[in-house]
Structures are given as structure tokens and as C-alpha cells.
C-alpha positions in Angstrom: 10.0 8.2 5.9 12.3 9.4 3.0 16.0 10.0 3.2 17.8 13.1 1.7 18.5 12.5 -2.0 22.0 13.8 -3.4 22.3 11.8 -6.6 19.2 11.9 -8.9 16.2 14.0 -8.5 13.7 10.9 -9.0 15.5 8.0 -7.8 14.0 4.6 -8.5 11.6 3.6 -5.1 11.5 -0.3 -5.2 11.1 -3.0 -2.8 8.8 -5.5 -1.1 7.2 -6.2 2.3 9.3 -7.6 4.8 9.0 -9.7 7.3 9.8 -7.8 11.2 10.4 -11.5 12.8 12.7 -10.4 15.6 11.9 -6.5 15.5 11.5 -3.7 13.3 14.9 -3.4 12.1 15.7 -6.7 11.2 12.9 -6.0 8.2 15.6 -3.1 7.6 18.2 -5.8 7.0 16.2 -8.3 4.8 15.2 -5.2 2.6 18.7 -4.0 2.0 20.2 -7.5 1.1 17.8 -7.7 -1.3 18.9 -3.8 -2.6 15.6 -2.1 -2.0 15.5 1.2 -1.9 11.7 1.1 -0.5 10.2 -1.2 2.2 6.9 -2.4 3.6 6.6 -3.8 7.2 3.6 -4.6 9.7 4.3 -2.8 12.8 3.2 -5.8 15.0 2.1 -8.8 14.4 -0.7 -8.9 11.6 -2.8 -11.4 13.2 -3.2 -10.3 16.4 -5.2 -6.7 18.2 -2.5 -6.1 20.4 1.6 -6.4 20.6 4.3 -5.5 22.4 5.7 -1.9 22.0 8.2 -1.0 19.8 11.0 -0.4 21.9 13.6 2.6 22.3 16.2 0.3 21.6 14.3 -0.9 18.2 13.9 1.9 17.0 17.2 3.4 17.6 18.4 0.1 15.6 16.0 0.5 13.1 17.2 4.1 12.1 20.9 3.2 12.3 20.0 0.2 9.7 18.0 2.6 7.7 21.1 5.0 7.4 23.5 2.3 6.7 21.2 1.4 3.4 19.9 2.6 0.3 16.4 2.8 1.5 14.9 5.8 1.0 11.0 5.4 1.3 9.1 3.4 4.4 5.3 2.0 4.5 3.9 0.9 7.1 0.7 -2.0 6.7 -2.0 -2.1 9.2 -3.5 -4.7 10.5 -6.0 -7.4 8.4 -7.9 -7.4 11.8 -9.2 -4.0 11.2 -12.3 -3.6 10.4 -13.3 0.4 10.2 -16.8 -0.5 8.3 -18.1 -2.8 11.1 -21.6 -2.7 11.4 -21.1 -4.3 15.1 -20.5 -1.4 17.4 -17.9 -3.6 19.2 -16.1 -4.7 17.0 -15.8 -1.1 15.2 -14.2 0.8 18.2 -11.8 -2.4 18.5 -11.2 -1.7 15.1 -10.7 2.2 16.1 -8.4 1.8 19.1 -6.4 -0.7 17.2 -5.9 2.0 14.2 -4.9 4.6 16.2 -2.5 2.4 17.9 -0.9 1.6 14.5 -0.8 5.0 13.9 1.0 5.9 16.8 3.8 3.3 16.3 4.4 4.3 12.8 4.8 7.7 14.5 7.4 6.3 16.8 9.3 5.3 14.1 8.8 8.4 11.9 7.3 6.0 9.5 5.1 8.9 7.6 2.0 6.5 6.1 0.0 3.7 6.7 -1.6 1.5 4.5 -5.4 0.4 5.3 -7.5 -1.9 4.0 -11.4 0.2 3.7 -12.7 -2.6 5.6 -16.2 -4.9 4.9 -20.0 -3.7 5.4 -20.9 -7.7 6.6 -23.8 -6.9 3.9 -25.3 -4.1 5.2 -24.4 -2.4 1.8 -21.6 0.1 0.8 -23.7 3.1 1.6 -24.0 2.5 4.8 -20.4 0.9 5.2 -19.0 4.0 4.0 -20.8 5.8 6.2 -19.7 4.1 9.4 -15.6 3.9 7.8 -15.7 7.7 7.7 -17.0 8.2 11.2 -14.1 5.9 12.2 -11.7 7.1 10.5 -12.6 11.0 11.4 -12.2 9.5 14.9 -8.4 8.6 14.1 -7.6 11.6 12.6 -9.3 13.4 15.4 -7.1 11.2 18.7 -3.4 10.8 16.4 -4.0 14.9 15.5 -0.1 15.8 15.1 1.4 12.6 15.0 2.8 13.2 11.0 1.2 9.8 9.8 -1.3 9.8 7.0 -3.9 6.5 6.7 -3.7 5.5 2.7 -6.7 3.6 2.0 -5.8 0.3 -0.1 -7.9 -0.3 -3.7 -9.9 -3.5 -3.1 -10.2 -6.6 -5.2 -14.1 -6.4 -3.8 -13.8 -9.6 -2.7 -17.1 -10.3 -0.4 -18.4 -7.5 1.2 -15.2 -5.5 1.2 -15.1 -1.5 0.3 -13.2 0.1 -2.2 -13.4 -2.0 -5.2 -14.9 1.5 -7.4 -12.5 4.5 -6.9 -16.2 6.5 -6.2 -16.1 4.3 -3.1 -12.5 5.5 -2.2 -13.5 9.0 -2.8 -16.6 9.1 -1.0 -14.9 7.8 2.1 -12.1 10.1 1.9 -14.3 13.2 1.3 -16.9 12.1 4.2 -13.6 11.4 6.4 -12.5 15.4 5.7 -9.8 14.5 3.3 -7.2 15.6 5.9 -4.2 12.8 6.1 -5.8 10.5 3.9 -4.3 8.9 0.3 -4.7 6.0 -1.7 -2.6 3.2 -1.9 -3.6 1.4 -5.4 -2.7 -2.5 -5.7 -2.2 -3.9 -9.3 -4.0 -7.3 -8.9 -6.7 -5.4 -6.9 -7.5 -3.2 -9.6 -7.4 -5.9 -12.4 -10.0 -8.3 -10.0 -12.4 -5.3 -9.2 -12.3 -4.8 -13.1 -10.1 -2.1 -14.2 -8.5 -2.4 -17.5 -5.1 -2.0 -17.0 -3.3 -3.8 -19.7 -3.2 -1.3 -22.5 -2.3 2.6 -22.7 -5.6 3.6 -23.7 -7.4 1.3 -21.4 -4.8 2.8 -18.6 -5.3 6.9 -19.5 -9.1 5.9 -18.7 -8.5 4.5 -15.5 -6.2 7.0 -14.2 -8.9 9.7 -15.8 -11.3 7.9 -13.5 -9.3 7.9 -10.4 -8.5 11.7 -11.1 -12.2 12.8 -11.1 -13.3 10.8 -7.7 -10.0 11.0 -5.8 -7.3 12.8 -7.0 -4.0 11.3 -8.7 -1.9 13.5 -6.0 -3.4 10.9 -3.3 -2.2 8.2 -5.2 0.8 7.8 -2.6 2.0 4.2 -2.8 2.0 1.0 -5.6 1.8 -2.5 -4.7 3.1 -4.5 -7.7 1.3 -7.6 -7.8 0.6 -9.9 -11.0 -2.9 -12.5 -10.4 -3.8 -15.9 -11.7 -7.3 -14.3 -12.2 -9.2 -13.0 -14.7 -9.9 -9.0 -15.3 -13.4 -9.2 -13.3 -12.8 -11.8 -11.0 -13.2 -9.9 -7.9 -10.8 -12.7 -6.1 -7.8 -11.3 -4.4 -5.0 -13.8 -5.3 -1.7 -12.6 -6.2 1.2 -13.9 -8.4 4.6 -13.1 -9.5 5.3 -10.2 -11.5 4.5 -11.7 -15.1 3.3 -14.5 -14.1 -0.3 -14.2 -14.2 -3.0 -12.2 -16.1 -2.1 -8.8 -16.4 1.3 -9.9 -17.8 4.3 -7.3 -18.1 2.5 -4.2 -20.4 1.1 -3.4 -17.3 3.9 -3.0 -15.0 6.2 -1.2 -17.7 3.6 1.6 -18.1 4.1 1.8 -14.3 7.7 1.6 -14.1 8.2 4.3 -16.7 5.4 6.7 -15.8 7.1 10.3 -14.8 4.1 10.8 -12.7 4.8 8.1 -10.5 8.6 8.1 -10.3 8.2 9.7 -6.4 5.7 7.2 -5.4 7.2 3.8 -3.7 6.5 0.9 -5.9 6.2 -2.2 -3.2 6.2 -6.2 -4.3 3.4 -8.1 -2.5 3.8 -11.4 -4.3 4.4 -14.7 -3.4 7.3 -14.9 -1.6 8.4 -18.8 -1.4 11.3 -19.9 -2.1 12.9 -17.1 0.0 14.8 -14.3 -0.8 15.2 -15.5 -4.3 11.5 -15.1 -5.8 11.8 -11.3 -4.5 15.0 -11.1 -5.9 13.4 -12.3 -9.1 10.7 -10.2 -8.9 12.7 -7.0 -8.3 15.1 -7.5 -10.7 12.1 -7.9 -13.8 10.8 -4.4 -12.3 14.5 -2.9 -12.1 15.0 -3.8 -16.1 11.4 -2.8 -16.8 12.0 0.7 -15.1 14.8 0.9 -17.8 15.1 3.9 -20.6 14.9 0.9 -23.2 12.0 -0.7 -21.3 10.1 3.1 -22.3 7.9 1.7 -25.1 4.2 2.9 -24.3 5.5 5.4 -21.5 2.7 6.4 -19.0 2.7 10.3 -18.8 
């Protein structure tokens, strides 16, 4: 979802995931107090395979709000249930149905992407995970045909048996899937734990080389801004406040001030407690990293 843009041709797309305790718009609310101009939600509760519909009402409210506030970009977050990659038949058409479903309410709300998570191949390898992601995944595309949602498939940290760690991975899937309404949605602290060298310009020119020649930097649809307490490597998903951990503030400055990336929405992931004022924190170090003066190794 992005709002009509009088002002600047590239305005600044920053905010964080917000919580939809008490419906959809009240996430709208949080977002703005905070002066986003992007958001995050879940569309139901994360935890759970099934929720209540979004109502009428909700998202008449959620709109309104939305048009009341400088929000200009919306992202919806599947759920952490989902498991596309299931090697258990059952559980891989639960995870089908409960994708499409997702899909349909970030329809509803003219929400226009969806962040996925590749899913896990419970060890039967990556081959053969990717294989069974794709034939879900062309299955979703197939039953939410026309809904105006694309699925963005979320870099991993590799943690486990998890996809996506190598962008090959991501590429593969999205090439065996048709390549039809699908994008990447690339996580900072998932990128550093899977082993990407982000912390220098050089080291970042290669990584971005590499994610042009399996995916395609015009997939690259959506950041999440998260620092880690682990090492490069790791392969542990833990996030930390922006500066805070081991990819430090080079990082996110190259980000802030790339050109290329000054359409994509830039969402905060990290910890959250105490609450609002650690994502005010966090957004304000981004804001004043996103400044001309902050252009020191800019990131063409």
C-alpha cells in the first residue's frame, strides 16, 4: 500500500512492526505516534492457524487512520506457523491454506505484499525442500490469482534446517515457483548470521553483485533493520538494537543512503522493551543516519 506522494520524489520509508492488539488499525495508531512513514503488522495472530476476519468496520478504520498519517508504505508478515517446505504432506497443505488465507486478508486491506519466511526441509535437505516450497507456493499463486498481493520471501539466518540462508536458495525457489508475484524481503541480522559481509563497501558491492546474479536487485522489495549480538557466521537468528550489536552502524548508513534503495520500506524488527521508547530510539539513529551528512561511503 503506498499513498500519493506530493512533496519529494523519494521520501524517507521508515518504521517498525507493530503490534495489531485490538485490530488492524490500532497498529496504524502506534505507527504514527512513533512518526513512521512505513509499518509492519501480522494480519492475525502470529501464533495461531486460524483468526477471526478482518472486519468491514476494521478496515474502514484502518484506511481512515492510514489517511490521517504520514504512512505511506504497508507490509504485511505471515505467519511463523507456516511451513511451505514441509516434508509432512499434512502439515504442508495446512501450511498452503493458511498462506493463501494471509494473502487474501492482506488483499482485504489493500495491503500489496507479504513477507514469508522460506520455511524448513526437517532435514530432508535443501534440494528437496526447495522443491516442495515451490510446488506450494505455485499453488498460492495459482488460488489468490488477481488478488494484487505479492509473497516476498524473507533472507534466512539458516538457523536449523531453515531455507534461504544463500541467495541461490532464494533464487532457485523463486524461478521454480514461476517468478510471478514473488520478491525478496532481505533482513540485516539475517544476512550477517548466514555469513554475508555486510560491514564494509567493498564487502557490500559483493553481496549485492551476488544477490543480482541469483535473484535480481529489483525483487529486493522490503529491509528489515536489525543489528545482532552474533558473530558474522553464526547462523543464530537473534536480533539487537540498531548499533548495538555486531554489524555496528557502517552497515546501516550504507543502507540508509543507498539511491537504489530509497523506494524500498526500511522496517525495525528489534527489540522492542521498554515500549515505545526503544523504537523511538532506534528510528531516530536511522532518521540521522539517512542524513546528507550521514553520506560518507554512500551505497550506489
Amino acid at each position: 500500500m503506498t499513498k500519493a506522494v506530493r512533496s519529494a520524489p523519494c521520501p524517507l520509508l521508515l518504521g517498525a512492526h507493530m503490534s495489531i492488539a485490538g485490530g488492524v488499525q490500532n497498529a496504524v495508531t502506534r505507527a504514527a505516534e512513533l512518526g513512521c512513514t512505513a509499518i509492519q503488522i501480522f494480519l492475525k495472530n502470529n501464533t495461531r492457524w486460524e483468526g477471526p476476519p478482518i472486519t468491514e468496520q476494521q478496515r474502514r478504520e484502518f484506511h481512515a487512520r492510514l489517511a490521517d498519517s504520514d504512512i505511506l508504505s504497508v507490509v504485511a508478515h505471515a505467519s511463523y506457523l507456516i511451513n511451505i517446505a514441509s516434508p509432512v504432506e499434512e502439515l504442508r497443505l495446512r501450511s498452503q491454506n493458511a498462506l493463501a488465507d494471509e494473502v487474501r486478508r492482506a488483499a482485504f486491506l489493500g495491503i500489496p505484499v507479504l513477507v514469508l519466511h522460506p520455511g524448513s526441509h526437517a532435514g530432508h535437505g535443501a534440494e528437496a525442500g526447495i522443491r516442495i516450497a515451490a510446488k506450494t507456493l505455485r499453488a498460492v499463486l495459482e488460488e489468490t490469482k488477481g488478488s494484487g498481493v505479492d509473497i516476498l520471501l524473507e533472507t534466512t539466518a539458516g538457523q536449523g534446517t531453515g531455507l534461504g540462508r544463500r541467495f541461490r536458495e532464494l533464487g532457485a525457489l523463486i524461478f521454480m515457483s514461476g517468478g510471478r508475484r514473488l520478491g525478496v524481503c532481505a533482513d540485516t541480522a539475517h544476512l550477517h548470521a548466514a555469513g554475508y559481509d555486510i560491514l564494509t563497501r567493498p564487502a557490500w558491492t559483493a553481496v549485492l553483485n551476488e544477490f543480482e546474479y541469483y535473484i535480481g536487485l529489483k525483487r529486493l522489495r522490503v529491509w528489515h533493520l536489525n543489528d545482532t549480538p552474533k558473530e558474522m557466521g553464526s547462523r543464530v537468528d537473534r536480533h539487537a538494537a540498531i548499533g548495538e550489536g555486531t554489524i555496528g552502524l557502517k552497515a546501516f548508513r550504507m543502507i540508509m543512503t543507498a539511491r537504489r534503495f530509497s523506494a524500498v520500506p526500511k522496517i525495525l524488527e528489534t527489540p522492542k522493551e521498554p515500549e515505545p521508547e526503544m523504537d523511538r530510539k532506534n528510528l531516530a539513529l536511522l532518521r540521522s543516519l539517512a542524513k546528507p551528512s550521514a553520506r560518507k561511503e554512500p551505497m550506489s
